[in-house]
Predicted model as a PDB file, atoms N, CA, C, CB and O in Angstrom, pLDDT in the B-factor column:
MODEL        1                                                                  
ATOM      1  N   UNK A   1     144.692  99.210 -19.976  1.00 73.00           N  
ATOM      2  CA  UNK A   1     144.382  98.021 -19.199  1.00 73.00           C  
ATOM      3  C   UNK A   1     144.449  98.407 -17.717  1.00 73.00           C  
ATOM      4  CB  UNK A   1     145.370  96.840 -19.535  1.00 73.00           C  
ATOM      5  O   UNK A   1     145.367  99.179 -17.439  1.00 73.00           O  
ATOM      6  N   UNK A   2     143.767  98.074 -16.857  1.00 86.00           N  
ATOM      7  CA  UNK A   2     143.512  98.398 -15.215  1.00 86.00           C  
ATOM      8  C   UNK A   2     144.119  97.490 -14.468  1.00 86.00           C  
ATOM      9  CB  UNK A   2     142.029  98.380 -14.707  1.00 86.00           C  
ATOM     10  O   UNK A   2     144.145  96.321 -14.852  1.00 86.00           O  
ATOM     11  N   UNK A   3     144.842  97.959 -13.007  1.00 88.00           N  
ATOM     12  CA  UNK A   3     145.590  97.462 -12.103  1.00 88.00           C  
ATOM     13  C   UNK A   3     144.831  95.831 -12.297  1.00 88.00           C  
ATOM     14  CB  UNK A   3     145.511  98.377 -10.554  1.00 88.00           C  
ATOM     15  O   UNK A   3     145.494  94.877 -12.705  1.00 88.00           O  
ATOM     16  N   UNK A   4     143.736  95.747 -12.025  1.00 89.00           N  
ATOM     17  CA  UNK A   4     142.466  94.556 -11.819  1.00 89.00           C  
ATOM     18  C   UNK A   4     143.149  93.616 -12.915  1.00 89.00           C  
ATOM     19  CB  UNK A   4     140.501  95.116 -12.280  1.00 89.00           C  
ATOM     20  O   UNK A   4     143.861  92.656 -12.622  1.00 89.00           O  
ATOM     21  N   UNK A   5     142.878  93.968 -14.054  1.00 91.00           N  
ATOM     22  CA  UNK A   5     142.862  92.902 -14.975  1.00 91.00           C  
ATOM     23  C   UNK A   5     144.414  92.778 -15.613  1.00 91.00           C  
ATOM     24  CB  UNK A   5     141.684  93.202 -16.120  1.00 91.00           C  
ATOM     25  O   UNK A   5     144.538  92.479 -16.800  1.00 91.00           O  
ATOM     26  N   UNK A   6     145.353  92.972 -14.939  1.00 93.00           N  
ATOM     27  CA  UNK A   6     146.842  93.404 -14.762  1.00 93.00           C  
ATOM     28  C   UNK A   6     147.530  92.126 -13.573  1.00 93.00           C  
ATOM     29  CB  UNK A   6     146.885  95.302 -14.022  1.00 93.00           C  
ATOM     30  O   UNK A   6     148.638  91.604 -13.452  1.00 93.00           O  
ATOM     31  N   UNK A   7     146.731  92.046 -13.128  1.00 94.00           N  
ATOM     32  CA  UNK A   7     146.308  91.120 -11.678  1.00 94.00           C  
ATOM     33  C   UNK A   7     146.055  89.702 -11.461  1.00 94.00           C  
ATOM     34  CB  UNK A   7     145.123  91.522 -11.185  1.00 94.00           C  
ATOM     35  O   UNK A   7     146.624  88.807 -10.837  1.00 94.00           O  
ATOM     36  N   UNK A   8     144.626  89.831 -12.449  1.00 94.00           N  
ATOM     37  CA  UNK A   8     144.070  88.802 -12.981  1.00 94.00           C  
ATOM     38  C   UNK A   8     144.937  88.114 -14.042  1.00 94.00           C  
ATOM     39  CB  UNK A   8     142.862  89.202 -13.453  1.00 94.00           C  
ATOM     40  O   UNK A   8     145.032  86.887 -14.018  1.00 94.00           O  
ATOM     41  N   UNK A   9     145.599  88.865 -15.005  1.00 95.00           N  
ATOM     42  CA  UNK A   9     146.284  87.655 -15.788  1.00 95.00           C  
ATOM     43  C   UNK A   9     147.959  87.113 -15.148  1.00 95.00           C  
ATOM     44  CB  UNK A   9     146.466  88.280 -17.544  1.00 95.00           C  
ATOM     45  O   UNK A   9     148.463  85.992 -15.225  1.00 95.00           O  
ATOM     46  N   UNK A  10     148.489  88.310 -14.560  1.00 96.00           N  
ATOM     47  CA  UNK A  10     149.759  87.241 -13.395  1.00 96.00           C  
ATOM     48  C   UNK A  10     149.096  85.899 -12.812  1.00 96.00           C  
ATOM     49  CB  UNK A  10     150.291  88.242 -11.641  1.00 96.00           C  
ATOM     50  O   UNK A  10     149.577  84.775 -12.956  1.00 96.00           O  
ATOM     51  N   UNK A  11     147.879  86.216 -12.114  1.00 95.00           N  
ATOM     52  CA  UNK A  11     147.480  84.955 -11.202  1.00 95.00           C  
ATOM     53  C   UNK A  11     147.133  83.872 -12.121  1.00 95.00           C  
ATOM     54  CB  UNK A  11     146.191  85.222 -10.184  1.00 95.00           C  
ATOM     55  O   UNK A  11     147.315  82.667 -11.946  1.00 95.00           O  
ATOM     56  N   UNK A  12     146.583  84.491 -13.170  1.00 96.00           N  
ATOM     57  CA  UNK A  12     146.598  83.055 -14.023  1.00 96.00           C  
ATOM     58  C   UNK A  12     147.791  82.727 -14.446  1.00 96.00           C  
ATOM     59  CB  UNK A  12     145.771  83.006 -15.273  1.00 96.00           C  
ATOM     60  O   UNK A  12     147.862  81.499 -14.416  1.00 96.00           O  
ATOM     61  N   UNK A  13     148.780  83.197 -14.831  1.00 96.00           N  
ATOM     62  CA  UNK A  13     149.945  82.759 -15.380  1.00 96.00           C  
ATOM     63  C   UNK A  13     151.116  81.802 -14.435  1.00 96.00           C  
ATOM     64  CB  UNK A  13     150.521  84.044 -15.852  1.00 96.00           C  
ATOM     65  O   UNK A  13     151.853  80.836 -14.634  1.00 96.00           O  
ATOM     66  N   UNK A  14     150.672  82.999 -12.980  1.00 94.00           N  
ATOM     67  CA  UNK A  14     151.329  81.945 -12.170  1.00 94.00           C  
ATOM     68  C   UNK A  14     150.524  80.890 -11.228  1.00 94.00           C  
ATOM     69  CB  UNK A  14     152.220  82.657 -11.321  1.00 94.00           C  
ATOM     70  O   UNK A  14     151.007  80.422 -10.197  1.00 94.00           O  
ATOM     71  N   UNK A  15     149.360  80.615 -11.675  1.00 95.00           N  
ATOM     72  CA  UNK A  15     148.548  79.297 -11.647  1.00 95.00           C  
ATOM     73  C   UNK A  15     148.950  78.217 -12.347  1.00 95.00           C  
ATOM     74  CB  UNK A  15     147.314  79.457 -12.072  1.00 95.00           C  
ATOM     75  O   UNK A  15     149.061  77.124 -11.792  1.00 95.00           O  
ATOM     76  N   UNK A  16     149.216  78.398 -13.659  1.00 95.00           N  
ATOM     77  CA  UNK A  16     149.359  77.914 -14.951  1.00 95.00           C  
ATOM     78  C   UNK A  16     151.208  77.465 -14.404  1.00 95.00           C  
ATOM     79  CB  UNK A  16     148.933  79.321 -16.463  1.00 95.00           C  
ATOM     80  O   UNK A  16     151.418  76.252 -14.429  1.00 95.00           O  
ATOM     81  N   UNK A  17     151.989  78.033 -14.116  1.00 94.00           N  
ATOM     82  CA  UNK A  17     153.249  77.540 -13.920  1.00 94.00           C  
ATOM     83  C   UNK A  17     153.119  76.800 -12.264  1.00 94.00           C  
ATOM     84  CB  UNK A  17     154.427  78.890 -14.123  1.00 94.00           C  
ATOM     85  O   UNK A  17     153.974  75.988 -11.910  1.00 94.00           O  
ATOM     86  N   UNK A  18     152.349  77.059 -11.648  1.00 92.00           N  
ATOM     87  CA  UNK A  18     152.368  76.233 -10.236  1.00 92.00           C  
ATOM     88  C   UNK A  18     151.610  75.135 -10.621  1.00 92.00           C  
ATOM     89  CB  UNK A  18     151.700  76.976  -8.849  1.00 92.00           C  
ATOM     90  O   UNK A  18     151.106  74.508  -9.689  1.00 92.00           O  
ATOM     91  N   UNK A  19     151.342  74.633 -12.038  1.00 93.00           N  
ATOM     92  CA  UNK A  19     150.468  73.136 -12.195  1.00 93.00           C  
ATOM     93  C   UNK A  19     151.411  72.922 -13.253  1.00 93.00           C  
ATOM     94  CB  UNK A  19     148.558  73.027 -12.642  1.00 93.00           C  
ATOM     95  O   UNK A  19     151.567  71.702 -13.289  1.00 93.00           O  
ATOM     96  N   UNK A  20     152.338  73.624 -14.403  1.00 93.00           N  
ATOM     97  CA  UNK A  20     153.388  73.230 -14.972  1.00 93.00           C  
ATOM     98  C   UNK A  20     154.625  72.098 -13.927  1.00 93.00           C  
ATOM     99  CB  UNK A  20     153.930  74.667 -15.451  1.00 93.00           C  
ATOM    100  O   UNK A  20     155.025  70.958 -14.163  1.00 93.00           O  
ATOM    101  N   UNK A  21     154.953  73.130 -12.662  1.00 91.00           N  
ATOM    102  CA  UNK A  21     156.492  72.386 -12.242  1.00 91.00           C  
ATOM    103  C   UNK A  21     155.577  71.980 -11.273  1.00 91.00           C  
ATOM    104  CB  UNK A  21     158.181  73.276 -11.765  1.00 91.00           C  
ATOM    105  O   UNK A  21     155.103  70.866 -11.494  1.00 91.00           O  
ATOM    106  N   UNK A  22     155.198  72.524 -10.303  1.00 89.00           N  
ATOM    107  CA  UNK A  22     154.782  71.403  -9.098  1.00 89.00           C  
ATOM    108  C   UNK A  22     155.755  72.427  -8.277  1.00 89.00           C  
ATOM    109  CB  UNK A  22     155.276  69.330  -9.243  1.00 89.00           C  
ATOM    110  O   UNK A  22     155.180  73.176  -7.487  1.00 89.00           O  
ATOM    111  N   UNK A  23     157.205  72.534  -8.393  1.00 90.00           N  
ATOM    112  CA  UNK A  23     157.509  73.096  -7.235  1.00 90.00           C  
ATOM    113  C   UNK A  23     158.655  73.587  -7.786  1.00 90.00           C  
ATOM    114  CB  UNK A  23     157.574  72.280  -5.990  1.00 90.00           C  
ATOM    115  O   UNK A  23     158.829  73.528  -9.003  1.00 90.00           O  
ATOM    116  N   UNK A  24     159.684  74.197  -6.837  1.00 88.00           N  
ATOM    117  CA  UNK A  24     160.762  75.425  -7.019  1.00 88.00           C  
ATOM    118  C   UNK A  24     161.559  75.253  -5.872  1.00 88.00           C  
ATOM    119  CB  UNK A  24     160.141  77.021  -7.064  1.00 88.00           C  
ATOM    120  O   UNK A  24     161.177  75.015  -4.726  1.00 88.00           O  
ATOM    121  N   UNK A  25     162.896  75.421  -6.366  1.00 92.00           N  
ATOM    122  CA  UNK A  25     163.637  75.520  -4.964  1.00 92.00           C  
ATOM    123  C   UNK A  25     164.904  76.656  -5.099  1.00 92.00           C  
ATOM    124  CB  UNK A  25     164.309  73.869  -4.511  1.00 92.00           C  
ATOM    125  O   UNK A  25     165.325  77.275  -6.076  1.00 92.00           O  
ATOM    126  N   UNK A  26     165.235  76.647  -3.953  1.00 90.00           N  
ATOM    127  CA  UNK A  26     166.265  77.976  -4.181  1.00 90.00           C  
ATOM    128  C   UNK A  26     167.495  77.551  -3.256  1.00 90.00           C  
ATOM    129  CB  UNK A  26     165.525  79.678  -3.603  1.00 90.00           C  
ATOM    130  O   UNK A  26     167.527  76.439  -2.729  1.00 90.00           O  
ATOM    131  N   UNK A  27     168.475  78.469  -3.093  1.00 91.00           N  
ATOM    132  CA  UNK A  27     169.736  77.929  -1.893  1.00 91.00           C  
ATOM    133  C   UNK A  27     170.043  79.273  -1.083  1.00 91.00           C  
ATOM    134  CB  UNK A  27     171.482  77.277  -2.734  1.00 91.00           C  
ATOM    135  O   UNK A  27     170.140  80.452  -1.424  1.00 91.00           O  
ATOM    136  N   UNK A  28     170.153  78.604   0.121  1.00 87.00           N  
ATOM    137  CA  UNK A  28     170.067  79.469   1.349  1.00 87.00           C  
ATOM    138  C   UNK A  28     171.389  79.231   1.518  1.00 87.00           C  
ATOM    139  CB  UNK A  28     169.047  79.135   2.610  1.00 87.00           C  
ATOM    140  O   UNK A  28     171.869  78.203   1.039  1.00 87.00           O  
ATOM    141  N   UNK A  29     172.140  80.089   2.183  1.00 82.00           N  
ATOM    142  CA  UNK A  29     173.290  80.396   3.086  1.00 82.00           C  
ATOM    143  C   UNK A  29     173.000  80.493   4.500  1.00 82.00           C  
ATOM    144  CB  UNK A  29     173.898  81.618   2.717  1.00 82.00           C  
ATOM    145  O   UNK A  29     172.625  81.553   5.000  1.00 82.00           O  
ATOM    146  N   UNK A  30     173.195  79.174   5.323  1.00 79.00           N  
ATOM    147  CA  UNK A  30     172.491  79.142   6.799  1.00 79.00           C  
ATOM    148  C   UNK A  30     173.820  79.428   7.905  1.00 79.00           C  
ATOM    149  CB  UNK A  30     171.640  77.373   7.132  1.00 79.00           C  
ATOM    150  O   UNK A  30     173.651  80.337   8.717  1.00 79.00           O  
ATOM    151  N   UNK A  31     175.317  78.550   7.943  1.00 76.00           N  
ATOM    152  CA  UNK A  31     176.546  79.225   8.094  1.00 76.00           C  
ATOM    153  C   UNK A  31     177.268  79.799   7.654  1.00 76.00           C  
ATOM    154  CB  UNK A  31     177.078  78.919   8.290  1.00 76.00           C  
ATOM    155  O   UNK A  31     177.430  79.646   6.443  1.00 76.00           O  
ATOM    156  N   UNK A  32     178.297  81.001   8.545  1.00 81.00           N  
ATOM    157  CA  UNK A  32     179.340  81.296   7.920  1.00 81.00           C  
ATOM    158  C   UNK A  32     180.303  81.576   9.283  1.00 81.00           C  
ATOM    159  CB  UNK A  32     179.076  82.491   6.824  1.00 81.00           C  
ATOM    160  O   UNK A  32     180.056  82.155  10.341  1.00 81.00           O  
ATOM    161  N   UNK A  33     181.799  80.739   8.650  1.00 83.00           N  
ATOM    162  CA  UNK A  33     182.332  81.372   9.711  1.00 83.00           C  
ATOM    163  C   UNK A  33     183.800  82.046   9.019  1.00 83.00           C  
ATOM    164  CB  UNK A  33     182.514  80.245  11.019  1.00 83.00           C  
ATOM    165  O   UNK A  33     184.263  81.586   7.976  1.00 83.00           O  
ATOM    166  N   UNK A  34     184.312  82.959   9.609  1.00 84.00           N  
ATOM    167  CA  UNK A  34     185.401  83.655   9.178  1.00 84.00           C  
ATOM    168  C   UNK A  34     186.707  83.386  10.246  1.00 84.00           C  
ATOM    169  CB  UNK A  34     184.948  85.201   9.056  1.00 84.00           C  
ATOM    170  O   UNK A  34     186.682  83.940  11.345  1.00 84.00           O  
ATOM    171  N   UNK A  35     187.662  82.649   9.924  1.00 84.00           N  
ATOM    172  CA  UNK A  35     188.861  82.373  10.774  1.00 84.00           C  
ATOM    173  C   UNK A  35     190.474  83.022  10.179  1.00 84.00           C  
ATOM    174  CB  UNK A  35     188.897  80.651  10.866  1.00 84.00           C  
ATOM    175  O   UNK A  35     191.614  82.651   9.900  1.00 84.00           O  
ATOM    176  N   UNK A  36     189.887  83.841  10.214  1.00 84.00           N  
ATOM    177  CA  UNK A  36     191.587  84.795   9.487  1.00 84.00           C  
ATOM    178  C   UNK A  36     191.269  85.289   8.008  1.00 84.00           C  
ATOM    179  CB  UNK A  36     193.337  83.470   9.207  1.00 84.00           C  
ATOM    180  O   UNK A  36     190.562  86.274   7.793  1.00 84.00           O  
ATOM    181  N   UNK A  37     191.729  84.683   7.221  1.00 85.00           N  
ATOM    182  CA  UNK A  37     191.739  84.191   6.234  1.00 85.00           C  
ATOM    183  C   UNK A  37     190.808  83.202   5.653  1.00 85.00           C  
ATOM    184  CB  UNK A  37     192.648  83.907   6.261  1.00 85.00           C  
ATOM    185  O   UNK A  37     190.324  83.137   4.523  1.00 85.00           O  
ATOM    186  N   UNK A  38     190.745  82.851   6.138  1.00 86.00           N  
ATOM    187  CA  UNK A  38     189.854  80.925   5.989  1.00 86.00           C  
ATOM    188  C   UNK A  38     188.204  81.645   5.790  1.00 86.00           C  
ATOM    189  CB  UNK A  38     189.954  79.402   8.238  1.00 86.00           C  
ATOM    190  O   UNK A  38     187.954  82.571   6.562  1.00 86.00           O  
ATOM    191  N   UNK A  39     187.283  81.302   4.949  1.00 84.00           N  
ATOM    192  CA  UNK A  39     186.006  81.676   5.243  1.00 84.00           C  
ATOM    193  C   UNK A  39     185.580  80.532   4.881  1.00 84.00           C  
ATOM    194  CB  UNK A  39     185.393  82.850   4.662  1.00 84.00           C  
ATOM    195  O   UNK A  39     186.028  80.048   3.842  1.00 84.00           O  
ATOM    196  N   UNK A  40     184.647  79.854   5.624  1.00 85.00           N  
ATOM    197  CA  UNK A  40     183.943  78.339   5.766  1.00 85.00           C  
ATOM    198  C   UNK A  40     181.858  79.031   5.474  1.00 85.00           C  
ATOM    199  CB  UNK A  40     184.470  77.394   8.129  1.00 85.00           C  
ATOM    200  O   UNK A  40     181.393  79.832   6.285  1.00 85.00           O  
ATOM    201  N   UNK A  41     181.038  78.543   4.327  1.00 85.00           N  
ATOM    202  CA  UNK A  41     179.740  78.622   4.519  1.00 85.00           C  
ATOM    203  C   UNK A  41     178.885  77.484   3.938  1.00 85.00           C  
ATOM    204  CB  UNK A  41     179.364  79.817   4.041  1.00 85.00           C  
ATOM    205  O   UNK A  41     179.284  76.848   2.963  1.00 85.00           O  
ATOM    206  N   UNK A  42     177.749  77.236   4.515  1.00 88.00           N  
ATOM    207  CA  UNK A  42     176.880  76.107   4.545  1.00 88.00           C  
ATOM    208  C   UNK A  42     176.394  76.797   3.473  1.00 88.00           C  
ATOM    209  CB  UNK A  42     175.956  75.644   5.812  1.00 88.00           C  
ATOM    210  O   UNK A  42     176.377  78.027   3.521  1.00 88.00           O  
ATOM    211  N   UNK A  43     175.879  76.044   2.234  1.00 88.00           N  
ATOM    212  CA  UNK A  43     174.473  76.736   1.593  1.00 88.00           C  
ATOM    213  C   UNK A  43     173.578  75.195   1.521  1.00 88.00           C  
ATOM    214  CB  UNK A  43     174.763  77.687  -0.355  1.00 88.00           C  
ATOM    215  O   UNK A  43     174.126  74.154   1.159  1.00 88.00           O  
ATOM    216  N   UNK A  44     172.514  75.255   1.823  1.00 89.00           N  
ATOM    217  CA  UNK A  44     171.561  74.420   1.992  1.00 89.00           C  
ATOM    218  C   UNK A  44     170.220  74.607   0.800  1.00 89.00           C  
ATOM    219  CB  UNK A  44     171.183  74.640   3.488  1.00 89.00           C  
ATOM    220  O   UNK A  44     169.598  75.669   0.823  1.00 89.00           O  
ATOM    221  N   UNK A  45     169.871  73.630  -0.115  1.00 91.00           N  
ATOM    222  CA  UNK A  45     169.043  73.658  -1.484  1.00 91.00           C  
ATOM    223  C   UNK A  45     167.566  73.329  -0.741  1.00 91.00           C  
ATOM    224  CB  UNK A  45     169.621  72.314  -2.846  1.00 91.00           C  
ATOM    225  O   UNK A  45     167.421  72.253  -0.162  1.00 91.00           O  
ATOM    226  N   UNK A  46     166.341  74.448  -0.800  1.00 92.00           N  
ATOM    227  CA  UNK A  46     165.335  74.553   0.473  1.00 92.00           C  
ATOM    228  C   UNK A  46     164.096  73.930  -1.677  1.00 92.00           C  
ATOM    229  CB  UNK A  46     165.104  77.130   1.917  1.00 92.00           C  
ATOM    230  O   UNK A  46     164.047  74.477  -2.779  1.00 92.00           O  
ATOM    231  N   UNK A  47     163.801  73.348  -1.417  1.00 93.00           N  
ATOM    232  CA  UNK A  47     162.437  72.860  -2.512  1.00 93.00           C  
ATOM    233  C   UNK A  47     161.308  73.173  -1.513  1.00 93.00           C  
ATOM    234  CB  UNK A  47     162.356  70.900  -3.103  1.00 93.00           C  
ATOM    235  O   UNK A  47     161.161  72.920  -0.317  1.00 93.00           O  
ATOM    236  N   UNK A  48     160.511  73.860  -2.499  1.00 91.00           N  
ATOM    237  CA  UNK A  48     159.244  74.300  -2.422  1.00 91.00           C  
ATOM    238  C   UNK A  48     157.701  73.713  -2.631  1.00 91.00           C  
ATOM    239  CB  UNK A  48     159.386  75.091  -3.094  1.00 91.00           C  
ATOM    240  O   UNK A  48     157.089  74.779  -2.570  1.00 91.00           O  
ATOM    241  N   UNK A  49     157.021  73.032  -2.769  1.00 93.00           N  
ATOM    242  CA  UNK A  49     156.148  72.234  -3.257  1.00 93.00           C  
ATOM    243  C   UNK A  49     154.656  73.454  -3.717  1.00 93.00           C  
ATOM    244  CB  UNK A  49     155.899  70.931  -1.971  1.00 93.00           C  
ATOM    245  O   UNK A  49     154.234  74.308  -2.937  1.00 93.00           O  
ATOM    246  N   UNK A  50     154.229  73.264  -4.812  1.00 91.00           N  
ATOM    247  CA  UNK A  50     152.693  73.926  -4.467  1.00 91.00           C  
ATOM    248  C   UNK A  50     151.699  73.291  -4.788  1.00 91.00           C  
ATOM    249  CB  UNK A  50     152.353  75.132  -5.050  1.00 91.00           C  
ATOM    250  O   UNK A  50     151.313  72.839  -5.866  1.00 91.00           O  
ATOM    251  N   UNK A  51     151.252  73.281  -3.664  1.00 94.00           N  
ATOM    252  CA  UNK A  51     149.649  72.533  -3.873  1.00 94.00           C  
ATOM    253  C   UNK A  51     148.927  72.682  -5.476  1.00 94.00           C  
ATOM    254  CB  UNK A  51     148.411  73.436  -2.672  1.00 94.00           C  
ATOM    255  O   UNK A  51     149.113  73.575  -6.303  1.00 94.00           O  
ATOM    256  N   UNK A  52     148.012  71.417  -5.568  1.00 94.00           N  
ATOM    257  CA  UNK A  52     147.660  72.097  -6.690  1.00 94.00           C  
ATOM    258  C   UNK A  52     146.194  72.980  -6.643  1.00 94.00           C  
ATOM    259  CB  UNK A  52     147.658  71.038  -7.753  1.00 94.00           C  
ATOM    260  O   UNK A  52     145.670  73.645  -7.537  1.00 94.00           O  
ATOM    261  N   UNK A  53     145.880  72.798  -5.670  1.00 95.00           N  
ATOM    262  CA  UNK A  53     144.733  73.859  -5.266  1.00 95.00           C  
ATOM    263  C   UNK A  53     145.261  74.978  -5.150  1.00 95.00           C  
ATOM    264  CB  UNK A  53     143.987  73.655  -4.026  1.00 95.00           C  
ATOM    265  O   UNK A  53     144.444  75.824  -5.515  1.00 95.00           O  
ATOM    266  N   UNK A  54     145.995  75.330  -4.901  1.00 94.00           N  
ATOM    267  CA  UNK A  54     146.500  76.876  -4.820  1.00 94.00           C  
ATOM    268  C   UNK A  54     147.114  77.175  -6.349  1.00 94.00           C  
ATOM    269  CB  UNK A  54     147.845  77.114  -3.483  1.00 94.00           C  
ATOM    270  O   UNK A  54     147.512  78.328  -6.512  1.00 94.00           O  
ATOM    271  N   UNK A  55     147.220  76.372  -7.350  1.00 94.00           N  
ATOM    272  CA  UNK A  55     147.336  76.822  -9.138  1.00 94.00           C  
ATOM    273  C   UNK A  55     145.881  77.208  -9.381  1.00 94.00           C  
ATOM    274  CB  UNK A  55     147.849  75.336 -10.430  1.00 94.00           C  
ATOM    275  O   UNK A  55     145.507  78.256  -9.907  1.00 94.00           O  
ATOM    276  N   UNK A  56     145.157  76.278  -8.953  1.00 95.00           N  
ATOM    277  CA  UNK A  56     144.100  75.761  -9.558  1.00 95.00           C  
ATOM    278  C   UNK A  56     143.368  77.398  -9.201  1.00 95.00           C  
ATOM    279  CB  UNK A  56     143.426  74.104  -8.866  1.00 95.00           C  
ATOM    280  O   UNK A  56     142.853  78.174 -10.006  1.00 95.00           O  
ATOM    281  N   UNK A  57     143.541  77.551  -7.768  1.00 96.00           N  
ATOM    282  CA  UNK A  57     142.567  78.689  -6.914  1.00 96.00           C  
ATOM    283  C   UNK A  57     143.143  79.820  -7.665  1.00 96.00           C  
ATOM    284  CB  UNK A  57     142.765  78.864  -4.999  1.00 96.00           C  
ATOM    285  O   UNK A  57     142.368  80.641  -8.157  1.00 96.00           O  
ATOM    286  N   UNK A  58     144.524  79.966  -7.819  1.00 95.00           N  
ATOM    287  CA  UNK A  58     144.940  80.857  -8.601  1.00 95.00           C  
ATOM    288  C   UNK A  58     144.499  81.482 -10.291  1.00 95.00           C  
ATOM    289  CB  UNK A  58     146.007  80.414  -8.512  1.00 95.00           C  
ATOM    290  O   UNK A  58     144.496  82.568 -10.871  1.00 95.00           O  
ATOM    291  N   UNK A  59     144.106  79.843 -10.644  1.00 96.00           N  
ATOM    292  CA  UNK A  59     143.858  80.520 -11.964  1.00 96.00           C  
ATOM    293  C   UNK A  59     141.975  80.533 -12.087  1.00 96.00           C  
ATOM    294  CB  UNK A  59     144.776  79.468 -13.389  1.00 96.00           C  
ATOM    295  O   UNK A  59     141.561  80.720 -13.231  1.00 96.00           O  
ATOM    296  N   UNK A  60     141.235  80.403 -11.326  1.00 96.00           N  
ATOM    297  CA  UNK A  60     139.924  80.680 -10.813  1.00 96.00           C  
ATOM    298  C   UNK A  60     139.988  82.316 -10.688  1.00 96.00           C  
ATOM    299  CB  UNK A  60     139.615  79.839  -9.329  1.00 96.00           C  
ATOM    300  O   UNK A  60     139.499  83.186 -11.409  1.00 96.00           O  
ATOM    301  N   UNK A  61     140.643  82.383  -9.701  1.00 96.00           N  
ATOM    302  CA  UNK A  61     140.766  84.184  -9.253  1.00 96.00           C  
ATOM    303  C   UNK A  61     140.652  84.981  -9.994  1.00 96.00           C  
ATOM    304  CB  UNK A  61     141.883  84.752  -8.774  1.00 96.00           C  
ATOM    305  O   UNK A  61     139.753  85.818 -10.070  1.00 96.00           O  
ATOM    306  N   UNK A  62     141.942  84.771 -10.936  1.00 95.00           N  
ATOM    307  CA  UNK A  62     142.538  85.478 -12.231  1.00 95.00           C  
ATOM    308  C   UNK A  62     141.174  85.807 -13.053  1.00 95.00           C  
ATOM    309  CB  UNK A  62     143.705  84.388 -13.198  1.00 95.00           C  
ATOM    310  O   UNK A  62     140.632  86.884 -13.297  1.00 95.00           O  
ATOM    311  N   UNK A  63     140.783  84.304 -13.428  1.00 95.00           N  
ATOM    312  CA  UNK A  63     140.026  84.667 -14.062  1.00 95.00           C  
ATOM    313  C   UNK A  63     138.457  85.512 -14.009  1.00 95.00           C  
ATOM    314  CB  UNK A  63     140.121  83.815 -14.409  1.00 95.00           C  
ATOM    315  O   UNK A  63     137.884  86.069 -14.945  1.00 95.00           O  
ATOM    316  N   UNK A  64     137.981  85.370 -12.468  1.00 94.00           N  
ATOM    317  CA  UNK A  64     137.186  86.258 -12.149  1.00 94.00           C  
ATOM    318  C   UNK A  64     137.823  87.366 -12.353  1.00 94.00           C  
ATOM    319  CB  UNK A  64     136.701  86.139 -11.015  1.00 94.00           C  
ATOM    320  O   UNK A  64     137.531  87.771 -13.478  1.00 94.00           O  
ATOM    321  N   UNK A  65     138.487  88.001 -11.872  1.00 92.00           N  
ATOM    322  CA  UNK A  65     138.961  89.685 -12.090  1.00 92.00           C  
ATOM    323  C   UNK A  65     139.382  89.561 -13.805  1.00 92.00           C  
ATOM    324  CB  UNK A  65     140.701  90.289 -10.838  1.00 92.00           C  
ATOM    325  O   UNK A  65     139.148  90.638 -14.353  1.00 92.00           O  
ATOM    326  N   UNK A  66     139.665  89.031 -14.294  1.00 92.00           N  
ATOM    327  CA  UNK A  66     139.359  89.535 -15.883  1.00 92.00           C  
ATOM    328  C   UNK A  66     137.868  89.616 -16.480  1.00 92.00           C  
ATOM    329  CB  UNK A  66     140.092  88.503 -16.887  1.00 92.00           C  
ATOM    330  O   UNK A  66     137.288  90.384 -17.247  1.00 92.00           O  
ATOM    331  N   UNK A  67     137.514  88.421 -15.740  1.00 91.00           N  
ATOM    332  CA  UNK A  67     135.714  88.361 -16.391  1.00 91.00           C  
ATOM    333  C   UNK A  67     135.477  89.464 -15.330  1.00 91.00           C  
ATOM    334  CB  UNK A  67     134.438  86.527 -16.169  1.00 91.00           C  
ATOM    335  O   UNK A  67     135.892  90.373 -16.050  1.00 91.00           O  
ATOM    336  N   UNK A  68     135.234  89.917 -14.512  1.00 85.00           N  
ATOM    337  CA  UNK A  68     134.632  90.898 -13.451  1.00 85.00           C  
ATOM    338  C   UNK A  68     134.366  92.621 -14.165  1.00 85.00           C  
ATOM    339  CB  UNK A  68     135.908  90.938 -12.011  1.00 85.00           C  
ATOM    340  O   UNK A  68     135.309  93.336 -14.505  1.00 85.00           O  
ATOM    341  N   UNK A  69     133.130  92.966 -14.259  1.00 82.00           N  
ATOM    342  CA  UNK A  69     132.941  94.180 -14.628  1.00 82.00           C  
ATOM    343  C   UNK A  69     133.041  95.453 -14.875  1.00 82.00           C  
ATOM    344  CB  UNK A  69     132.681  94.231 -14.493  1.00 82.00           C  
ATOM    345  O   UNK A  69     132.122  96.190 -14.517  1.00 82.00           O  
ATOM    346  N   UNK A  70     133.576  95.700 -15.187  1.00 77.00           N  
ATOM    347  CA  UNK A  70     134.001  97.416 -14.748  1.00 77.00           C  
ATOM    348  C   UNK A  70     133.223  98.439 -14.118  1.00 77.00           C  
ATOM    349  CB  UNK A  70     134.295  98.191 -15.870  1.00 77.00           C  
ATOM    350  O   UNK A  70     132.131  98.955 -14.355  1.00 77.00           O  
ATOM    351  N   UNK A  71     134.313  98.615 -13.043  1.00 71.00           N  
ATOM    352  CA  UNK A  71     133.202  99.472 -12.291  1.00 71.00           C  
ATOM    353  C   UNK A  71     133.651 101.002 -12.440  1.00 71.00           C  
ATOM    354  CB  UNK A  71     133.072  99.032 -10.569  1.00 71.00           C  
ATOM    355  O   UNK A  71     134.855 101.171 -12.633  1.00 71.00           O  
ATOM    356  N   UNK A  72     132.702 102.319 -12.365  1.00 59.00           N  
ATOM    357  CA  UNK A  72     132.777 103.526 -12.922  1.00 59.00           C  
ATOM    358  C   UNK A  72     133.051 104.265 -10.860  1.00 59.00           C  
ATOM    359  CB  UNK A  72     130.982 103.990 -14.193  1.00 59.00           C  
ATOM    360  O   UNK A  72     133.198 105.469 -10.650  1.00 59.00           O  
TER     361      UNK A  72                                                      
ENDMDL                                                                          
END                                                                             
């Protein structure tokens, strides 16, 4: 199987999960402070949103580079 069509099916897959959830979030660590002993840190929960044109464009792509020809 070729880098190309290796390519093509991630982007569809992660097309296919960016129109599954809609979005993703993760947690950041934005303070920290250290007072002796004492360690004090912020973590802050950052959500992600994805368009659904960008699943959609994603799994378009994909699928051109799987349908797309082989070239010699």
């Amino acid at each position: 199987m070729s880098a190309v069509k290796m390519v093509g099916i991630a982007l569809i897959a992660a097309g296919i999960l960016g129109l599954t959830y809609g979005s993703f979030s993760y947690t950041k660590e934005t303070h920290e402070a250290k007072i002796g002993s004492l360690e004090l840190s912020v973590k802050d929960q950052e959500t992600v949103n994805v368009p659904v044109w960008a699943g959609v464009g994603a799994i378009v792509v994909g699928g051109v580079l799987l349908l797309a020809p082989k070239r010699s």
